[in-house]
VEXDREN-498208 format. One record per atom (N, C-alpha, C, O, CB): residue in three letters; atom name; x negated, y, z negated. Coordinates in steps of 0.1 Angstrom, whole numbers. Glycine has a CB too. Layout:
BEGIN
ALA|CA|X|Y|Z
...
END
This chain:
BEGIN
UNK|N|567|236|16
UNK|CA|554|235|12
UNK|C|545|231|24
UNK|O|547|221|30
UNK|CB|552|225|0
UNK|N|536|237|27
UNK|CA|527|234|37
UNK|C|513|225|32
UNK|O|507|228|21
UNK|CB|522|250|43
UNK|N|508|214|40
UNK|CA|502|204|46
UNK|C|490|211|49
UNK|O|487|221|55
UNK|CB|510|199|57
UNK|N|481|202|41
UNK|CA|471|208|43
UNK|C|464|194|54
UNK|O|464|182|52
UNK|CB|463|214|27
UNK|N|458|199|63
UNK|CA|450|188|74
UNK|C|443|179|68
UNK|O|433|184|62
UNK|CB|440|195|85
UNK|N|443|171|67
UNK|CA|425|161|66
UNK|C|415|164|73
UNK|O|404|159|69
UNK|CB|423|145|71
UNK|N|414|172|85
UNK|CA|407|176|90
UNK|C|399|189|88
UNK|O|389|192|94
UNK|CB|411|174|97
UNK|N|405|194|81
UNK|CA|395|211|68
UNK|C|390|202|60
UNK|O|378|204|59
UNK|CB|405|227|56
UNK|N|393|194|56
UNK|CA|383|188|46
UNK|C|370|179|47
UNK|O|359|176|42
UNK|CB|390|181|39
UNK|N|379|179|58
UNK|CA|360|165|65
UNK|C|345|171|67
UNK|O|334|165|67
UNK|CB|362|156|87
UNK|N|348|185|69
UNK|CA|338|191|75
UNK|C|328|193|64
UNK|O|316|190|67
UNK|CB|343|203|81
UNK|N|333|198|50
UNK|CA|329|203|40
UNK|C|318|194|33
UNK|O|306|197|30
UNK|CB|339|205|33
UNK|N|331|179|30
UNK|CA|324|169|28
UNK|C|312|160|31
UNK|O|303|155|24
UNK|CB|330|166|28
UNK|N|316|161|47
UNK|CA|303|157|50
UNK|C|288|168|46
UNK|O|277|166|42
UNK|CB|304|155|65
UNK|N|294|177|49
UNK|CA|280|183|45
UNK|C|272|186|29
UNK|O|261|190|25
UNK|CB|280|197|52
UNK|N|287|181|21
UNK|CA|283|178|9
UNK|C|276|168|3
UNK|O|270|169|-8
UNK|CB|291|178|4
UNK|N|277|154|13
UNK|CA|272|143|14
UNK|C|261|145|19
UNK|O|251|140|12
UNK|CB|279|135|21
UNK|N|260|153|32
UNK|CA|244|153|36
UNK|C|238|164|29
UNK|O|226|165|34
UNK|CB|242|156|51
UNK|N|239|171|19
UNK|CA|230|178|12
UNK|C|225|170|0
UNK|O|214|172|-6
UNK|CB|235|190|8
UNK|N|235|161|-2
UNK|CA|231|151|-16
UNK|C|220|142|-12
UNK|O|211|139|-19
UNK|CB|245|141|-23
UNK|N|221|138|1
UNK|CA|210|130|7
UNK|C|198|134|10
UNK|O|188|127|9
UNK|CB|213|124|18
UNK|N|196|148|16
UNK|CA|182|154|15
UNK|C|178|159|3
UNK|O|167|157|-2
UNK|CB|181|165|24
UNK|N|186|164|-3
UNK|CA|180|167|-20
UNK|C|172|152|-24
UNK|O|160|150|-23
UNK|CB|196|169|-32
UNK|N|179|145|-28
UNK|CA|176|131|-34
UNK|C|161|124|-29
UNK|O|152|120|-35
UNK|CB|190|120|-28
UNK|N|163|126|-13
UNK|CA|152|124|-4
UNK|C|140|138|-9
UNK|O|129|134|-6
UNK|CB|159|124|15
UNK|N|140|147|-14
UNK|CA|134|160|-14
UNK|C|126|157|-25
UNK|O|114|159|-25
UNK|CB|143|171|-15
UNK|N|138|150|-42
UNK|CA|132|150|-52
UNK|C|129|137|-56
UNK|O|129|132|-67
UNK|CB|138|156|-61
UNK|N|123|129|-42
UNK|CA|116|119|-49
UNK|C|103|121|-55
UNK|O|101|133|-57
UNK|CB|113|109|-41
UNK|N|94|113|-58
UNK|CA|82|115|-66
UNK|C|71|121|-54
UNK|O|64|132|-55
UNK|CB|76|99|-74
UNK|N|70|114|-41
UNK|CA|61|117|-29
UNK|C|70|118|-24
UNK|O|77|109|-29
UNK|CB|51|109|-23
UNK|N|76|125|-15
UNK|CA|92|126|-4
UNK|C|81|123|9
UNK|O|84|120|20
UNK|CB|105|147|-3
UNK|N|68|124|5
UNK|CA|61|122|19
UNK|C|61|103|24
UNK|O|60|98|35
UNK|CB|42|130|16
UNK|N|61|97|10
UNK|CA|57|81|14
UNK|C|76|78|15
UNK|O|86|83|11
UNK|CB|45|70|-3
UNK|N|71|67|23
UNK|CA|83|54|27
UNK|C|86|44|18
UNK|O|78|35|19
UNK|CB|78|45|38
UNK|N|98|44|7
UNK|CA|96|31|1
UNK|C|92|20|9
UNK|O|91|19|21
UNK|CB|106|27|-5
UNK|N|89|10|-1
UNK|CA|83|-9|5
UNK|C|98|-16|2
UNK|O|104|-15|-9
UNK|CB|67|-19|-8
UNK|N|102|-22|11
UNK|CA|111|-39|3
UNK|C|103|-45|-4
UNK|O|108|-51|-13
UNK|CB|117|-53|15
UNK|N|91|-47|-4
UNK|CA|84|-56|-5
UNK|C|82|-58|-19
UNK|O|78|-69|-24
UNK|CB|73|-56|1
UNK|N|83|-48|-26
UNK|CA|83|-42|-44
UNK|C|92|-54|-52
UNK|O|104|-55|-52
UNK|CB|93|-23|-47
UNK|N|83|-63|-57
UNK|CA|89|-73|-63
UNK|C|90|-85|-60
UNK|O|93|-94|-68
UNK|CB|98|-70|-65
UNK|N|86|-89|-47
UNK|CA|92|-98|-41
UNK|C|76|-108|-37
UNK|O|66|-100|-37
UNK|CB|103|-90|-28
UNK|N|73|-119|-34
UNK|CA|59|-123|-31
UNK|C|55|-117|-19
UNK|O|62|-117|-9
UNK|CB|57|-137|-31
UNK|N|44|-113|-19
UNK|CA|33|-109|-7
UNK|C|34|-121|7
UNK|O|34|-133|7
UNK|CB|16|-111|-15
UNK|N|34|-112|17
UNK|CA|29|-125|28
UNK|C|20|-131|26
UNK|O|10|-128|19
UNK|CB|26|-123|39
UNK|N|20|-143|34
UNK|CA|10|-144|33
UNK|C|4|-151|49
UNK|O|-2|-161|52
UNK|CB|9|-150|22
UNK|N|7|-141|54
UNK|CA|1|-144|69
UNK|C|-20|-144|68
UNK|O|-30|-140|63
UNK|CB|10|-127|80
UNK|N|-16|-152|78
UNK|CA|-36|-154|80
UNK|C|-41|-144|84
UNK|O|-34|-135|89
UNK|CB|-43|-165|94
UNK|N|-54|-142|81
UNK|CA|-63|-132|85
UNK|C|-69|-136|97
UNK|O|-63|-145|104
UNK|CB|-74|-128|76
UNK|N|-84|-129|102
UNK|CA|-94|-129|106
UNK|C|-106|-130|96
UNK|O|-104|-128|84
UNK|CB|-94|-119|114
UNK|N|-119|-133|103
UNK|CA|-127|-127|94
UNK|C|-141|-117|97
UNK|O|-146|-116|109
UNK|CB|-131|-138|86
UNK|N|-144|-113|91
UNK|CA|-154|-104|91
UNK|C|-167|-111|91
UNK|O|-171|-116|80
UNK|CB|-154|-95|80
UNK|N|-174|-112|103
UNK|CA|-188|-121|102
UNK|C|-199|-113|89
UNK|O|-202|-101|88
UNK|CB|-198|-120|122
UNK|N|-204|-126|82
UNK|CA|-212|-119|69
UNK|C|-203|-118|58
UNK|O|-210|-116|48
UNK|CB|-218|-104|72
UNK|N|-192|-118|55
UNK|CA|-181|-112|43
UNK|C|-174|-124|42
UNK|O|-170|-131|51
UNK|CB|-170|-97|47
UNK|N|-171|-125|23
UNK|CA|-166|-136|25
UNK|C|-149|-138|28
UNK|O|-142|-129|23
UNK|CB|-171|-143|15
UNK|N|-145|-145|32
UNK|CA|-129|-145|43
UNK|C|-118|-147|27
UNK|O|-119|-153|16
UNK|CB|-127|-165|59
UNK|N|-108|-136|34
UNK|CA|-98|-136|24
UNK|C|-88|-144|28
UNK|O|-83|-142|39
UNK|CB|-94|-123|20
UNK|N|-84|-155|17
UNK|CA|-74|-165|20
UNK|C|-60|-161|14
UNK|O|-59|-163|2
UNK|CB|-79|-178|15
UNK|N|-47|-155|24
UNK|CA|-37|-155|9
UNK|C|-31|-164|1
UNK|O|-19|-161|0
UNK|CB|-27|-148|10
UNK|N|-34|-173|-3
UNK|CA|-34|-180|-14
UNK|C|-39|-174|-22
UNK|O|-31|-171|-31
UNK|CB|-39|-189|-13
UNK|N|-55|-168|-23
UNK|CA|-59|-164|-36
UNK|C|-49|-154|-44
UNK|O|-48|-152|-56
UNK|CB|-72|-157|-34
UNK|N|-39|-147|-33
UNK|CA|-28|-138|-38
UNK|C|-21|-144|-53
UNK|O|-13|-138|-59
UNK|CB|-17|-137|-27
UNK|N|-24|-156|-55
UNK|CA|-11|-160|-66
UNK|C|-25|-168|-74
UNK|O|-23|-181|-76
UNK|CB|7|-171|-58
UNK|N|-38|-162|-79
UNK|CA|-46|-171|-86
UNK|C|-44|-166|-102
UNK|O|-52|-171|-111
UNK|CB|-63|-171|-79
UNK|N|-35|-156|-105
UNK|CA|-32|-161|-118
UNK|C|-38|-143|-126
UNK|O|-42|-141|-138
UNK|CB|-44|-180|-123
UNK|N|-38|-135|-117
UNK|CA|-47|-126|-118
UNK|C|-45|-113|-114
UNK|O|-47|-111|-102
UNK|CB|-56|-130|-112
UNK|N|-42|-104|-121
UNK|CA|-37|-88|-110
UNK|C|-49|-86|-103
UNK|O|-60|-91|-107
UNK|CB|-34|-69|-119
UNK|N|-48|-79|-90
UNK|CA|-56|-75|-77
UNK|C|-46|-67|-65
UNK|O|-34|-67|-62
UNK|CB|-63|-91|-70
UNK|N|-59|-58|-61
UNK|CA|-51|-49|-56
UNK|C|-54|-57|-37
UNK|O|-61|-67|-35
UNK|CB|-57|-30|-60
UNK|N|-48|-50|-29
UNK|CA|-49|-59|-13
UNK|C|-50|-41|-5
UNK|O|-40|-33|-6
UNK|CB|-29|-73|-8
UNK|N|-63|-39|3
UNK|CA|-63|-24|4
UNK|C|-67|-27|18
UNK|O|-77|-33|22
UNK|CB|-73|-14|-7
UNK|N|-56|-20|28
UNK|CA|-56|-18|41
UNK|C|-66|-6|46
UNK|O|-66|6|42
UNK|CB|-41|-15|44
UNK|N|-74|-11|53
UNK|CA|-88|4|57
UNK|C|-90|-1|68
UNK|O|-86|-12|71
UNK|CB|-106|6|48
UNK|N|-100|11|78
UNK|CA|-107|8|88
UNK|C|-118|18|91
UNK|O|-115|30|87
UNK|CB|-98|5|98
UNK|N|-127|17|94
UNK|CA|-139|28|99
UNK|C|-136|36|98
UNK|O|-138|44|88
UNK|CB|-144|30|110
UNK|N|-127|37|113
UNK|CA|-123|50|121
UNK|C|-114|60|113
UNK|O|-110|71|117
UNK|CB|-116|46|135
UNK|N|-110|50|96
UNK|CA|-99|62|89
UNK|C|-106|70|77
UNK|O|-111|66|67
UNK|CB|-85|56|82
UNK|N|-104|88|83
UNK|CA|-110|92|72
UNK|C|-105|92|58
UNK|O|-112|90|48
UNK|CB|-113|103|75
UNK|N|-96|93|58
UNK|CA|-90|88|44
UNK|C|-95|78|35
UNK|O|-97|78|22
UNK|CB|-79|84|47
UNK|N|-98|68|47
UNK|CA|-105|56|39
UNK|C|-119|57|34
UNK|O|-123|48|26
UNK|CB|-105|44|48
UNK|N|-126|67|36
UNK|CA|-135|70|35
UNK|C|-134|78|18
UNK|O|-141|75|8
UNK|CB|-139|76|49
UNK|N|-125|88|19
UNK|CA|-123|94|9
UNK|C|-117|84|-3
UNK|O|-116|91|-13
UNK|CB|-116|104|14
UNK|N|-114|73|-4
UNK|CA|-110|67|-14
UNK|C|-117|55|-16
UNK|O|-113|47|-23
UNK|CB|-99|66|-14
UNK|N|-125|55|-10
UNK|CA|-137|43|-12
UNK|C|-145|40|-23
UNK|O|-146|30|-29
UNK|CB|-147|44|-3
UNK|N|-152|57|-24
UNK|CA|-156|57|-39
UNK|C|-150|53|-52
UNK|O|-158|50|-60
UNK|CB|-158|68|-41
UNK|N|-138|52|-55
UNK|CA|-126|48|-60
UNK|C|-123|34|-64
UNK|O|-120|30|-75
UNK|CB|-118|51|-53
UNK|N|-125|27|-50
UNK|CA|-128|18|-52
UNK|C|-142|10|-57
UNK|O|-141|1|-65
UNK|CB|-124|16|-43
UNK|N|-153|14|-53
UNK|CA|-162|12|-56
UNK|C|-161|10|-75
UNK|O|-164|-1|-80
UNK|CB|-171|22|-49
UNK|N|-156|20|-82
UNK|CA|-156|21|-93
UNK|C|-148|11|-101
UNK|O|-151|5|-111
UNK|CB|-154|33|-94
UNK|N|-135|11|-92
UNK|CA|-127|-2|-102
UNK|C|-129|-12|-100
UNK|O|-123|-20|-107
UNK|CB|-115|-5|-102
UNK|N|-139|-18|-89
UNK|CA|-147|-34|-87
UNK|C|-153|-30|-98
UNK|O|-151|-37|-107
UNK|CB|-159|-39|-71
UNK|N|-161|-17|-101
UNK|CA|-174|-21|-112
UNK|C|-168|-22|-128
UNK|O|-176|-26|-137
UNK|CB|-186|-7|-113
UNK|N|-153|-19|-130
UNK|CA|-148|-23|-142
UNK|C|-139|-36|-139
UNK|O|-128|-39|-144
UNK|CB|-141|-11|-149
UNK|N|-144|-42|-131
UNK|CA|-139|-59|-127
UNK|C|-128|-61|-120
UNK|O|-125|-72|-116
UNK|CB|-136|-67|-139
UNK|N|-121|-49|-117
UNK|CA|-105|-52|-113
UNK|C|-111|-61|-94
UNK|O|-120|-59|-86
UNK|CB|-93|-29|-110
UNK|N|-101|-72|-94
UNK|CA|-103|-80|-81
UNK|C|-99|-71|-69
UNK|O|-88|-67|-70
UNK|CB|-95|-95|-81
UNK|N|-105|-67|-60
UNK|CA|-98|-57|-46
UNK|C|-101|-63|-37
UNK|O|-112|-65|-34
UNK|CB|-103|-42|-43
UNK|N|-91|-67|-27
UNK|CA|-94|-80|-13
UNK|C|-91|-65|-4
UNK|O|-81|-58|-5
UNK|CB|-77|-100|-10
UNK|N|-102|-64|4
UNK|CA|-96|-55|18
UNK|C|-90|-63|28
UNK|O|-90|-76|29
UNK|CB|-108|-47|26
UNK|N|-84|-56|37
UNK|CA|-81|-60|53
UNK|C|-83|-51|62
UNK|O|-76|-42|64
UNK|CB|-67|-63|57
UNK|N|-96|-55|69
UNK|CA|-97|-44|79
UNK|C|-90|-41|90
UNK|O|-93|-47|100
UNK|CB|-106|-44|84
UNK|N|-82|-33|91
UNK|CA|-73|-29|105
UNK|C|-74|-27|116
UNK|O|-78|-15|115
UNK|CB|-66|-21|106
UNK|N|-75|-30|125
UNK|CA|-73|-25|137
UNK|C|-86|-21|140
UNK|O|-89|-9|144
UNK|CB|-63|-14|137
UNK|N|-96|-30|139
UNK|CA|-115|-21|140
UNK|C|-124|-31|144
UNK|O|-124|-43|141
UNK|CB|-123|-15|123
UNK|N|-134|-24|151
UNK|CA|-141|-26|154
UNK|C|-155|-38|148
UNK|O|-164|-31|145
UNK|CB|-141|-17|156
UNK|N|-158|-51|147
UNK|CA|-160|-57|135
UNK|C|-175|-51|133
UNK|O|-179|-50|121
UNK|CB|-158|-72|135
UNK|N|-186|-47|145
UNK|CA|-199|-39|135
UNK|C|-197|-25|131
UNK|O|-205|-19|124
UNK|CB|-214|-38|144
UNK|N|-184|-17|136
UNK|CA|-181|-5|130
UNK|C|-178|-7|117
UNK|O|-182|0|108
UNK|CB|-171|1|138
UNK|N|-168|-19|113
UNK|CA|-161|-25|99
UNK|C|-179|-25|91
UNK|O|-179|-18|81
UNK|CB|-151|-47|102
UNK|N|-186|-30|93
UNK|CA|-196|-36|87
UNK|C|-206|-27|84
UNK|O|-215|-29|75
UNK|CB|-200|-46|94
UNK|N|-206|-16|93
UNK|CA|-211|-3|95
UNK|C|-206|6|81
UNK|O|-214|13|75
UNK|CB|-206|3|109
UNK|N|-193|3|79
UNK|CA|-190|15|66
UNK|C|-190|5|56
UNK|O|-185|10|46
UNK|CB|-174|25|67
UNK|N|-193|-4|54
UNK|CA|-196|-13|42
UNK|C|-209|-10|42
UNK|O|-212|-5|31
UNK|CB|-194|-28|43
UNK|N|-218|-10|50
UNK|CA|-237|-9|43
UNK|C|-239|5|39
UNK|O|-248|8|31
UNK|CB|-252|-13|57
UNK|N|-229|17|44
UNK|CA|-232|26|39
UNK|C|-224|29|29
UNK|O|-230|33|19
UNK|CB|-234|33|47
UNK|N|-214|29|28
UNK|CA|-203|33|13
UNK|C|-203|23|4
UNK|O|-200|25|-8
UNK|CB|-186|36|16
UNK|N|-207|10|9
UNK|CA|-204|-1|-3
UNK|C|-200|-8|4
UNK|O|-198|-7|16
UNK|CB|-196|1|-15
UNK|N|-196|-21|-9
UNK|CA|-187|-35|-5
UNK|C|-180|-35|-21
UNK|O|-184|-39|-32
UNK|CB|-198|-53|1
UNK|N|-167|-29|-18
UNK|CA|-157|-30|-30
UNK|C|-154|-44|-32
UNK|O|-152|-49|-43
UNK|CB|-143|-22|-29
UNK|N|-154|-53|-21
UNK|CA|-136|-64|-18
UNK|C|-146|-80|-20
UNK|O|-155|-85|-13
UNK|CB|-125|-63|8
UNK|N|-138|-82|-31
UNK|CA|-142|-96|-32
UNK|C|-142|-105|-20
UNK|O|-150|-115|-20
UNK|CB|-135|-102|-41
UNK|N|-131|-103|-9
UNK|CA|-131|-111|3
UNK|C|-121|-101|12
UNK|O|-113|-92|8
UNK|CB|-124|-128|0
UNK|N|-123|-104|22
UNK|CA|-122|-95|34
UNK|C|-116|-100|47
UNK|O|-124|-107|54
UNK|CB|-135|-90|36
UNK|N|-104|-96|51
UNK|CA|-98|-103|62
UNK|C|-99|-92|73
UNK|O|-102|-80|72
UNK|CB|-82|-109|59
UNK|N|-96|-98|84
UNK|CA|-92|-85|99
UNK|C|-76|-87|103
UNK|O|-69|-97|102
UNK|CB|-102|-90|118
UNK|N|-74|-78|106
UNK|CA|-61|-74|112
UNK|C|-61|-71|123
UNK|O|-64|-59|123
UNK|CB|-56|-65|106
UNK|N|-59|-73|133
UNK|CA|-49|-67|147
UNK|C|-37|-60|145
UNK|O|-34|-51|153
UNK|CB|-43|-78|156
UNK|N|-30|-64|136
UNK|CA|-18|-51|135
UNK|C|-10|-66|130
UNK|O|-2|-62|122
UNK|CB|-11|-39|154
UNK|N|-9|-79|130
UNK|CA|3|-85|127
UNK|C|9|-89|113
UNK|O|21|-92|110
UNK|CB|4|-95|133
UNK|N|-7|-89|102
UNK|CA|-7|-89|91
UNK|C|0|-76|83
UNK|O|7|-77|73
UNK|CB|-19|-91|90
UNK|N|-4|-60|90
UNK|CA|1|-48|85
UNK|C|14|-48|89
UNK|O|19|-39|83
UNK|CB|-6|-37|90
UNK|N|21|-54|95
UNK|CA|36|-53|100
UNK|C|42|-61|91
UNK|O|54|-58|89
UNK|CB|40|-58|116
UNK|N|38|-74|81
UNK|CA|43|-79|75
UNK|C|41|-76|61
UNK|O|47|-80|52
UNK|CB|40|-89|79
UNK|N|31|-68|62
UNK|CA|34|-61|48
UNK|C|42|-49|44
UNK|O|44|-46|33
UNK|CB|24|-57|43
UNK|N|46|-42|56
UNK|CA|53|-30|62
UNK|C|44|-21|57
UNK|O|46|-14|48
UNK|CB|70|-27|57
UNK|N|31|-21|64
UNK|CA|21|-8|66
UNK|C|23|-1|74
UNK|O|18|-4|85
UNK|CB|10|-10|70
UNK|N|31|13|73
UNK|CA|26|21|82
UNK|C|15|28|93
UNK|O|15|30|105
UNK|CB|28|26|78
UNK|N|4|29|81
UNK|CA|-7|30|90
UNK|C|-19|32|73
UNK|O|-15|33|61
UNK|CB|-4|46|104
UNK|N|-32|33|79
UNK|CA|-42|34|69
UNK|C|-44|48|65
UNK|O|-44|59|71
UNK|CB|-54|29|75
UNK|N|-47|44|49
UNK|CA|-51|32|38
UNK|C|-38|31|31
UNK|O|-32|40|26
UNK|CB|-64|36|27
UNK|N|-34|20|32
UNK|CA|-22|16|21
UNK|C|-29|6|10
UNK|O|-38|-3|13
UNK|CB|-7|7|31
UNK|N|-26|7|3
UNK|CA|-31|-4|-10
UNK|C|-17|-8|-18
UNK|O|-7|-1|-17
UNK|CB|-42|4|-22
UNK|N|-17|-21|-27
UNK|CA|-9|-29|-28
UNK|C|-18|-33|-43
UNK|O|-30|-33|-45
UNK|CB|-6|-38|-15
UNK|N|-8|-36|-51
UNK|CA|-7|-39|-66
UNK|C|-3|-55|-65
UNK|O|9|-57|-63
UNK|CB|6|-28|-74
UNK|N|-10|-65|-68
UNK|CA|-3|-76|-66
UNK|C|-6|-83|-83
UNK|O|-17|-82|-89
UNK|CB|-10|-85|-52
UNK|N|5|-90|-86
UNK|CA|2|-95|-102
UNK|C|0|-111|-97
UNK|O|2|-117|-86
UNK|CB|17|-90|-116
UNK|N|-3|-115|-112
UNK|CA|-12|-128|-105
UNK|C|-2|-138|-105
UNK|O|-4|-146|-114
UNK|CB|-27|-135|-114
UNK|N|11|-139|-96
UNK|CA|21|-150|-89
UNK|C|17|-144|-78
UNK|O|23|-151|-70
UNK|CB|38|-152|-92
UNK|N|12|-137|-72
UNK|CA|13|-129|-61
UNK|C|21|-123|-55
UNK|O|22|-123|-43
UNK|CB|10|-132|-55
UNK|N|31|-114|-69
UNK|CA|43|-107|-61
UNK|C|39|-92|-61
UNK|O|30|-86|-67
UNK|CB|58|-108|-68
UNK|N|49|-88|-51
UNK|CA|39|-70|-50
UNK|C|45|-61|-61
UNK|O|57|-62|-61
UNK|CB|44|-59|-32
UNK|N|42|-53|-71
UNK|CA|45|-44|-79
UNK|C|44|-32|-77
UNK|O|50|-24|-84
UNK|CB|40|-47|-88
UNK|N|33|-27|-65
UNK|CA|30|-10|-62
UNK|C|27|-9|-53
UNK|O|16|-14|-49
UNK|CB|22|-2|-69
UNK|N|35|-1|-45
UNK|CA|26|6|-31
UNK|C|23|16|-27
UNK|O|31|25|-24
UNK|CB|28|4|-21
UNK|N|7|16|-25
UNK|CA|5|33|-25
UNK|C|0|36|-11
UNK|O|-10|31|-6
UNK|CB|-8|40|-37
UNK|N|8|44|-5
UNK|CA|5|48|11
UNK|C|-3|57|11
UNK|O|1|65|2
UNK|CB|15|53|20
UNK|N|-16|62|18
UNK|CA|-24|72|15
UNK|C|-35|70|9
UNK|O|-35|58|5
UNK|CB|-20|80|10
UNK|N|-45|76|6
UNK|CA|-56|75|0
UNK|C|-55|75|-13
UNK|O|-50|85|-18
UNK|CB|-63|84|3
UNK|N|-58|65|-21
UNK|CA|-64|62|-36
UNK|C|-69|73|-40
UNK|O|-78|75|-33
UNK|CB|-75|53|-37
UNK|N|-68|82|-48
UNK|CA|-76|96|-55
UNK|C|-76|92|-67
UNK|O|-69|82|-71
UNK|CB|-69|112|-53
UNK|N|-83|98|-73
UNK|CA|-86|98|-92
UNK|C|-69|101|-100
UNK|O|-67|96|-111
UNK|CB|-100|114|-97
UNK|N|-61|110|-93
UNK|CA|-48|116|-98
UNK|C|-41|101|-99
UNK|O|-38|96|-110
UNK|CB|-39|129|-87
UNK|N|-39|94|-83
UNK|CA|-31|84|-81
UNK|C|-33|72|-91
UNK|O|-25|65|-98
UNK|CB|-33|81|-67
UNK|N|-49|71|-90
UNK|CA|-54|61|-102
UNK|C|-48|62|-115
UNK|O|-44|53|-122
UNK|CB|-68|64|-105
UNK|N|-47|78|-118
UNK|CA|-44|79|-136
UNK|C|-28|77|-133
UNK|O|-25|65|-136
UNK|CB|-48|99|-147
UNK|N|-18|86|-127
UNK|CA|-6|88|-127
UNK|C|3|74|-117
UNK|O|16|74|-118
UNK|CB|-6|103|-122
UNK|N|-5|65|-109
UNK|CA|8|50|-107
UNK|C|-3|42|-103
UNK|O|0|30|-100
UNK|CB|24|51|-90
UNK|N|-18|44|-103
UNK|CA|-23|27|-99
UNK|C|-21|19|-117
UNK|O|-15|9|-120
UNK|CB|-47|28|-92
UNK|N|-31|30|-125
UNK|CA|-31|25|-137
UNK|C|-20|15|-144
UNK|O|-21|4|-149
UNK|CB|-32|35|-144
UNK|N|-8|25|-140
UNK|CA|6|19|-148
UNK|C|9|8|-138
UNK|O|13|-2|-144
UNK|CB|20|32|-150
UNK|N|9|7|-130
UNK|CA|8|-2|-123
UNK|C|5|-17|-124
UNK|O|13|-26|-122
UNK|CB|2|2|-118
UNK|N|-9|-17|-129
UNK|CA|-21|-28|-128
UNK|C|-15|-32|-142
UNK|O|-14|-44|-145
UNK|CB|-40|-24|-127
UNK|N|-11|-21|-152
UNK|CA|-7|-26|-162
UNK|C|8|-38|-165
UNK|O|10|-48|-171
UNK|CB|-6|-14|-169
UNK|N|17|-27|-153
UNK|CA|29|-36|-158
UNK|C|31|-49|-148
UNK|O|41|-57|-147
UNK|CB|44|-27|-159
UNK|N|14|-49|-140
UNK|CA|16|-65|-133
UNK|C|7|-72|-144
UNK|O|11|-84|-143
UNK|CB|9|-68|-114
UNK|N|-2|-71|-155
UNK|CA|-10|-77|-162
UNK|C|3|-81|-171
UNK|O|1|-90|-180
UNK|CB|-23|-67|-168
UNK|N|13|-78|-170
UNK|CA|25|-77|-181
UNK|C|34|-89|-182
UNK|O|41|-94|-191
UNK|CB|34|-64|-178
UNK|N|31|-93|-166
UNK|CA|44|-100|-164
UNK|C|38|-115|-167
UNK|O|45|-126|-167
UNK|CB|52|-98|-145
END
């Protein structure tokens, strides 16, 4: 009876393995975003900066008992621009929204507040060490925080009206839940 190698078989397998992993990776919900660790777990709460004129976001307020969202922006991103309006609208149905301005310029920061608005109940600056501890890739990321101040959602990319109906909503809900 002839012996079949272990070595015809490895070949196969692996690539049976690696097709199950790009599929899987393919049929996530966004295959474009990065999961977070941070999903579940409490928020940093590394110090800010602040924004001269705006009032300074402390994270402490992260755990005041309260869902609120924590939304990474800066001037120079257009994106952020495009989901601003968005914001504007869920401050005006009360939801709490703390920004952190990234990586910006502070009268450029202050510059797209007099003209698009001021969503953020309080407002910190970033250099980059605060966004590394939230594992921000890059702007606009926003964050679902329920009121212990643990993280429940993270949305990489711009806020749109779709994202709102289809994972901020459900979201805000199942941190109002806990």
């Amino acid at each position: 009876m002839a012996r079949i190698s272990p070595l015809i078989i490895l070949p196969p397998a692996i690539f049976a393995a690696l097709a199950g992993l790009f599929a899987a990776g393919m049929l996530r919900e966004n295959p474009d975003e990065l999961p977070s660790a941070l999903i579940g777990r409490k928020a940093p709460l590394t110090e800010t900066g602040t924004l001269p004129g705006r009032a300074p976001f402390d994270p402490a307020m992260l755990a005041d008992g309260e869902v609120k969202l924590v939304n990474f922006w800066a001037s120079w991103c257009a994106p952020c621009r495009v989901e601003h309006p968005n914001f504007e609208a869920l401050a005006e149905e009360g939801l709490t929204i703390y920004g952190i301005n990234y990586k910006d310029n502070p009268d450029n920061a202050e510059d797209f507040l007099v003209e698009l608005g001021d969503p953020y109940t309080a407002i910190g600056t970033d250099d980059g060490r605060v966004a590394r501890d939230w594992g921000v890739y890059g702007v606009p990321e926003t964050f679902v925080v329920d009121g212990e101040g643990r993280i429940v959602e993270r949305m990489a990319g711009p806020v749109t009206q779709r994202s709102i109906a289809a994972r901020l909503r459900p979201a805000l809900k199942e941190a109002s839940s806990r």
